[in-house]
C-alpha positions as CSV (number, residue, x, y, z in Angstrom):
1,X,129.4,101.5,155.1
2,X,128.6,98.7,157.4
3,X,131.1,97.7,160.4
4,X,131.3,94.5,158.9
5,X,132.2,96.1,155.6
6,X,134.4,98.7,157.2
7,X,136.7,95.9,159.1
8,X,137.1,93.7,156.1
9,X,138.9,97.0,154.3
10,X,142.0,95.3,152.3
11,X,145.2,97.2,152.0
12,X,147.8,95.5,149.8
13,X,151.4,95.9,149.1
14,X,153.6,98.4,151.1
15,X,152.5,101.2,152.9
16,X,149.0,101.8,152.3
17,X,147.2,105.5,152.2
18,X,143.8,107.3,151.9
19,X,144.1,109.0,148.8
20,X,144.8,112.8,149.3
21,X,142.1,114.2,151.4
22,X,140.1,111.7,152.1
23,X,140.4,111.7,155.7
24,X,139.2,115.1,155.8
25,X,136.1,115.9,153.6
26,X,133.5,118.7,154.4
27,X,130.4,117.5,152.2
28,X,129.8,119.2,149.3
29,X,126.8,121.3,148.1
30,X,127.1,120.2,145.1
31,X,129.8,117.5,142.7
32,X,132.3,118.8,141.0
33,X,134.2,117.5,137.9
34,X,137.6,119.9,139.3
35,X,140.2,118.3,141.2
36,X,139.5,118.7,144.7
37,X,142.3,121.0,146.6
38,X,145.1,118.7,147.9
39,X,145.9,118.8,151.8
40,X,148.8,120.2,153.1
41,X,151.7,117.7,154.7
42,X,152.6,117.9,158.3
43,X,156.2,118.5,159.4
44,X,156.9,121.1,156.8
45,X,157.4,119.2,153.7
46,X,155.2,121.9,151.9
47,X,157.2,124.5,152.5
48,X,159.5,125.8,149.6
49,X,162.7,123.9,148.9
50,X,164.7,123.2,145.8
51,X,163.0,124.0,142.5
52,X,162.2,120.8,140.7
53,X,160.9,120.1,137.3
54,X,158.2,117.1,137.4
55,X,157.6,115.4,134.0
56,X,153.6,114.0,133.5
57,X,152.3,111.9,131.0
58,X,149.1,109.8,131.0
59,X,146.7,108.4,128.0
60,X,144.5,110.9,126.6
61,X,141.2,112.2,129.0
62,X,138.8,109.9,126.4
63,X,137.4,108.7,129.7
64,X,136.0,110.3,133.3
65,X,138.6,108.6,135.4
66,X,141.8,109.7,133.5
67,X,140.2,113.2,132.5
68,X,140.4,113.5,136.7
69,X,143.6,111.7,137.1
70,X,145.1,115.0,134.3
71,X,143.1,117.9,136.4
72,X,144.4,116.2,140.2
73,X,147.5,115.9,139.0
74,X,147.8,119.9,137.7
75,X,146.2,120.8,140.7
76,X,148.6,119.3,142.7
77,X,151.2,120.9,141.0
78,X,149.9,124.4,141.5
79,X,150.4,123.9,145.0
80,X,154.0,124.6,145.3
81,X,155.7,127.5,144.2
82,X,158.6,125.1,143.8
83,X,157.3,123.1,141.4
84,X,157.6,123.7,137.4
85,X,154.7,121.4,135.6
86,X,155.8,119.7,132.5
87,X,152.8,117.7,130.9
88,X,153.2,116.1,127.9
89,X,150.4,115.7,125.3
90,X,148.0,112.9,126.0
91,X,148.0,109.7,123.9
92,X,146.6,106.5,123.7
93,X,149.3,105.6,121.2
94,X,151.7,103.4,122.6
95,X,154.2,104.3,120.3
96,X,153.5,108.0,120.8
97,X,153.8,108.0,124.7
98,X,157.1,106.4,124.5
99,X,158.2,109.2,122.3
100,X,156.5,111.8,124.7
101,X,158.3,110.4,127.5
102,X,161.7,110.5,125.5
103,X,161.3,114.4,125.6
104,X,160.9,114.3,129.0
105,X,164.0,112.5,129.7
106,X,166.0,114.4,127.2
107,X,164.7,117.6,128.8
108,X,166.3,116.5,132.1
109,X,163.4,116.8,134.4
110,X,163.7,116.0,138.0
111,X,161.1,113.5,138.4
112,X,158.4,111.6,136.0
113,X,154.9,111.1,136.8
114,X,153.9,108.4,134.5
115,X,150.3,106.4,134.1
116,X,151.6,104.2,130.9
117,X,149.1,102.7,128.6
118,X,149.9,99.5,128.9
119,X,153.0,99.0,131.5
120,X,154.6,96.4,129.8
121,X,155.0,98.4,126.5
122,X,156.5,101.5,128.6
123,X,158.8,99.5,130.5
124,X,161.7,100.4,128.6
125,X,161.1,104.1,128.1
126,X,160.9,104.0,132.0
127,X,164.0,102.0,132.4
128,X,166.0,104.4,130.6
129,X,164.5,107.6,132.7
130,X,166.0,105.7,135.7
131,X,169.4,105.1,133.8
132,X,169.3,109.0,133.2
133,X,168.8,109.1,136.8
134,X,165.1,110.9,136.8
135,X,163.2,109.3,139.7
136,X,160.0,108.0,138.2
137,X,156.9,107.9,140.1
138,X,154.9,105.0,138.7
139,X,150.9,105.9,138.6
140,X,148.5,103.0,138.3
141,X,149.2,100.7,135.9
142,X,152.7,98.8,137.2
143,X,155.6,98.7,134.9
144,X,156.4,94.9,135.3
145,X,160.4,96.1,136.5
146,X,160.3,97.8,139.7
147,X,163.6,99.2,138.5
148,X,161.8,100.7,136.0
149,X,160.5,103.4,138.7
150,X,161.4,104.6,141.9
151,X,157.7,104.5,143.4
152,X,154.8,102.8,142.7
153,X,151.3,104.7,143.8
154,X,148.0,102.9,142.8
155,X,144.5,101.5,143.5
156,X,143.7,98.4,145.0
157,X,141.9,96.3,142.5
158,X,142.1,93.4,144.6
159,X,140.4,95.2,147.1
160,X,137.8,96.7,145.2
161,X,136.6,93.3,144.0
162,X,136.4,92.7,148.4
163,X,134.4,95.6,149.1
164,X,132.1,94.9,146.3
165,X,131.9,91.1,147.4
166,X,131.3,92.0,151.1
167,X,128.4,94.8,150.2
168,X,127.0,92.4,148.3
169,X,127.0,89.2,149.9
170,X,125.9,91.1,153.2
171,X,123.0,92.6,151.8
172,X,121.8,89.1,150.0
173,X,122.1,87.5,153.8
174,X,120.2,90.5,155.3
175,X,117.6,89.3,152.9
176,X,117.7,85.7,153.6
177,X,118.4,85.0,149.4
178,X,119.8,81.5,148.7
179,X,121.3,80.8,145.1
180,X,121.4,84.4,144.2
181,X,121.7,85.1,140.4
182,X,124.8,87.1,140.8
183,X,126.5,88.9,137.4
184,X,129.7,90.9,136.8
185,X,130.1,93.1,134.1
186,X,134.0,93.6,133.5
187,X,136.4,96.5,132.1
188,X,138.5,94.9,130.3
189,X,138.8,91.3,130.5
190,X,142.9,90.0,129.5
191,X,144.5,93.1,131.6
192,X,145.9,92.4,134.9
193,X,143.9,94.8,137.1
194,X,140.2,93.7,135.8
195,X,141.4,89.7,136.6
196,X,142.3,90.8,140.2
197,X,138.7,92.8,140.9
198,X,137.4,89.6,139.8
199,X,139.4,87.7,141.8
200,X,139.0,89.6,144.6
201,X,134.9,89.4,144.4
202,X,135.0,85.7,143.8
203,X,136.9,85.6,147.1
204,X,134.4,87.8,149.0
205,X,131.1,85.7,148.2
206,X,132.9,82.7,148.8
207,X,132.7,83.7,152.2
208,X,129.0,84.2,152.3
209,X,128.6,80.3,149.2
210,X,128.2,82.7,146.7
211,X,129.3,82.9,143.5
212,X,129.0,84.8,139.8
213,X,126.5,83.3,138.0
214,X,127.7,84.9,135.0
215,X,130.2,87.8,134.0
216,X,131.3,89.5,130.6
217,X,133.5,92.2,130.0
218,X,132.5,96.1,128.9
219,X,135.4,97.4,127.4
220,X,135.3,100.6,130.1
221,X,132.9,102.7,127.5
222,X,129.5,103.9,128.0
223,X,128.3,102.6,124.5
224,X,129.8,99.0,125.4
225,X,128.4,98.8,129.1
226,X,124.7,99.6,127.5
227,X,125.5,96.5,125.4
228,X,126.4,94.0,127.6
229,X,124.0,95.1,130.2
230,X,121.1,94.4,127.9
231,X,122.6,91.3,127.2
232,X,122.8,90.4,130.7
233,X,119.4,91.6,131.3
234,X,118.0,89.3,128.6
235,X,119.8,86.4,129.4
236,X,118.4,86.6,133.2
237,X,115.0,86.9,133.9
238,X,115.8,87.2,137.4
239,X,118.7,89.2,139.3
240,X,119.8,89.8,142.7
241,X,123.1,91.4,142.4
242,X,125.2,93.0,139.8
243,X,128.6,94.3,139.9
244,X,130.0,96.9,137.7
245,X,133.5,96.8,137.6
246,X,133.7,100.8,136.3
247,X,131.7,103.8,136.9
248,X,131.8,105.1,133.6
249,X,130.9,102.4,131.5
250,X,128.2,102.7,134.2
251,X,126.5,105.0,132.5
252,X,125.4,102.9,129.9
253,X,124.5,100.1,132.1
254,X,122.2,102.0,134.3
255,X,120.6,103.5,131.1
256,X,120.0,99.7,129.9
257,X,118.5,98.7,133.3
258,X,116.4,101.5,133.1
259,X,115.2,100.9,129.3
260,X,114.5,97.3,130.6
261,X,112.0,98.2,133.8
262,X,114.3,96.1,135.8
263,X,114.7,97.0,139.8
264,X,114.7,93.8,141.4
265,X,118.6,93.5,141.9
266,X,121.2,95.5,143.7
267,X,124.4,97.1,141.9
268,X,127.3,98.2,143.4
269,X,129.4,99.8,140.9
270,X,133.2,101.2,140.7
271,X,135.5,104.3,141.2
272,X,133.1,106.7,142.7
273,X,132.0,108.7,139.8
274,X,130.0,111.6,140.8
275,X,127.2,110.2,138.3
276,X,127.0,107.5,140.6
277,X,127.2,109.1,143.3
278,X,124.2,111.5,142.6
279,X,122.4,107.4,141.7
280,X,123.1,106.5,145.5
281,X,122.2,109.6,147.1
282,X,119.2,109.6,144.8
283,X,117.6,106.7,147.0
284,X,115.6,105.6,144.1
285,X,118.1,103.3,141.7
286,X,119.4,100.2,141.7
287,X,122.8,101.3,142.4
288,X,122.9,101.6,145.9
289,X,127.1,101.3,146.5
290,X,130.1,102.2,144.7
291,X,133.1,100.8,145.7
292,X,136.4,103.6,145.4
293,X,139.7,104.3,142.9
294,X,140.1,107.7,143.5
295,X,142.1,109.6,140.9
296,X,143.2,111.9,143.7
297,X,145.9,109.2,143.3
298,X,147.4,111.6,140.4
299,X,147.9,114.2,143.2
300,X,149.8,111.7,145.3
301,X,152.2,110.9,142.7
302,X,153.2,114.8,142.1
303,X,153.4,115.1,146.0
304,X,155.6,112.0,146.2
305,X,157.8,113.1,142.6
306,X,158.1,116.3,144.8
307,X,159.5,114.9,147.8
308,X,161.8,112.1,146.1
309,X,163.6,115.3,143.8
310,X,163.9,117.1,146.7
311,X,165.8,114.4,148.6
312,X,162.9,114.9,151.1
313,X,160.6,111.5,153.2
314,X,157.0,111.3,154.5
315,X,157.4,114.0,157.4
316,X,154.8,111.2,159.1
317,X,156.8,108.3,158.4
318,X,160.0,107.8,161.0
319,X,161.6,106.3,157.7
320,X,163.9,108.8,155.8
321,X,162.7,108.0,152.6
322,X,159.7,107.8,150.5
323,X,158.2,104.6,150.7
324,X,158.9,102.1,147.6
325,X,155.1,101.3,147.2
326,X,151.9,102.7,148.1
327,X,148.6,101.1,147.6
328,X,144.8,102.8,148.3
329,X,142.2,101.9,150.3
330,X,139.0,101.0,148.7
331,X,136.1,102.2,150.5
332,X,132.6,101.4,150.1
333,X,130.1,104.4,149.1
334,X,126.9,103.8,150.2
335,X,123.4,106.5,150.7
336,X,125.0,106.7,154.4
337,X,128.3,108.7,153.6
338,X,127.9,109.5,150.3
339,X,127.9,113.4,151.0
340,X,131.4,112.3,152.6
341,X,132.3,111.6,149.1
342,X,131.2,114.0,146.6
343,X,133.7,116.4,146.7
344,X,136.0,113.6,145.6
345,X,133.5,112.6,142.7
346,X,134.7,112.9,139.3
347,X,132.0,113.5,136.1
348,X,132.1,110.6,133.7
């Protein structure tokens, strides 16, 4: 990561956090699709207490990034001999979640761990944990009432939109480029957290009079990201940057870039897949950055459900309680620290 990158790191909302054991990675021999081992907490906050029951549910592991949000989230768990782990059955029926979360609740957990589908549609379900009085640790995507959870612990999709803008824009005025063909390929276009990367990269090139020349949504699959990036490919004779909101659909633009002979441009993509990871390091691709959203997030959450059942604060915090909100660096993975990373990479 540049200097200039590095100082323009954005960290929004409350407190903000490396993700679990980012601050003290040995580099890897080799990725790993398993959860990397969480870190231990100062002060004693690891140490046995009061047995505690800690509810999980997420959508079902159709997708690298939530596959490794379920495996940090157990590994976490098996950290503490205090800790009884209560996953429910993955879904990516809204209907069904609400129903899985219901058990939860009527089981009288301690605390819930929940990454909704969609967190408008889970609100409710979350609400009446609370009501029940089970602490809910919201994961990722926000449920719209913040009395709907007790904690909120996520990824900073504004930020990530940053980084990427700052790699990008520095690299084109390294090279001297002027009017860069600049294109975006998207996640999903109408949710909340793909409109805030994209605000967040528009707001980086400004800085540089920059500007997406063109940008279309990928859905977050592989099959849909080979799509779009042909399209983009076709429509654009010429590229200089490209920004891929999402590692994993990743796959499938990388595989259309490379069906098209195309090596002009440079792509920074998303998340910090081990796939692209192995593309950085590689020295040879297009990609050339990824920006982060660790799903060591997932091990967070458990840590924090822990600590909020057990009456317990942030032994490095002063404050006596957990904080209310907690939002994630996003840091810039370039050929320079990419072994750095790898241990954190997860297989898409």
């Amino acid at each position: 990561m540049s200097e200039n990158v590095a100082r323009r790191g954005f960290l929004v909302g409350g407190a903000a956090l490396l993700a679990a054991g980012c601050t003290s990675n040995e580099p890897a021999a080799a990725p790993t699709s398993a959860a990397p081992a969480p870190t231990a907490a100062a002060g004693g906050n690891d140490q046995p207490g009061d047995r505690v029951v800690i509810g999980f549910s997420a959508p079902a592991a159709d997708h690298g990034w939530i596959a490794a949000i379920a495996k940090n989230a157990e590994t976490a768990a098996k950290q503490y001999s205090d800790v009884e782990f209560k996953p429910v059955e993955p879904t990516n029926d809204i209907n069904q979640q609400i129903s899985a979360v219901e058990s939860l609740i009527a089981a009288k957990v301690n605390a819930l761990v929940i990454l909704p589908n969609d967190g408008q549609q889970l609100n409710q379900v979350a609400l009446q944990a609370t009501a029940a009085g089970i602490p809910v640790v919201n994961l990722d995507r926000v449920f719209p009432n913040k009395l709907a959870y007790r904690t909120w612990i996520g990824g900073d999709n504004y930020g990530m939109g940053v980084a990427a803008g700052h790699y990008i824009g520095e690299q084109l005025k390294s090279k001297n480029v002027s009017n860069p063909v600049i294109v975006e390929i998207q996640g999903i276009a109408t949710l909340p957290l793909t409109q805030e990367r994209s605000q967040g990269f528009a707001d980086a090139l400004k800085e540089y009079g920059f500007s997406v020349t063109a940008k279309q949504d990928a859905a977050f699959t592989v099959e849909t990201g080979n799509e779009v990036a042909t399209s983009l490919l076709q429509a654009h004779s010429k590229i200089d940057a490209m920004w891929n909101h999402d590692d994993d659909q990743g796959v499938g633009v990388l595989a259309a870039i490379k069906e098209a002979n195309r090596s002009e441009f440079i792509m920074v993509g998303g998340a910090g897949s081990a796939n692209a990871m192995r593309e950085i390091q590689s020295g040879t691709s297009v990609l050339q950055a990824t920006v982060t959203y660790s799903p060591t997030m997932a091990s967070s959450a458990i840590k924090l459900a822990r600590l909020i059942a057990q009456g317990k604060g942030m032994s490095d915090l002063l404050e006596k309680q957990v904080p209310q909100s907690i939002t994630l660096a996003s840091e810039t993975i370039t050929k320079d620290n990419v072994a750095d990373y790898m241990s954190l990479g997860f297989e898409s």
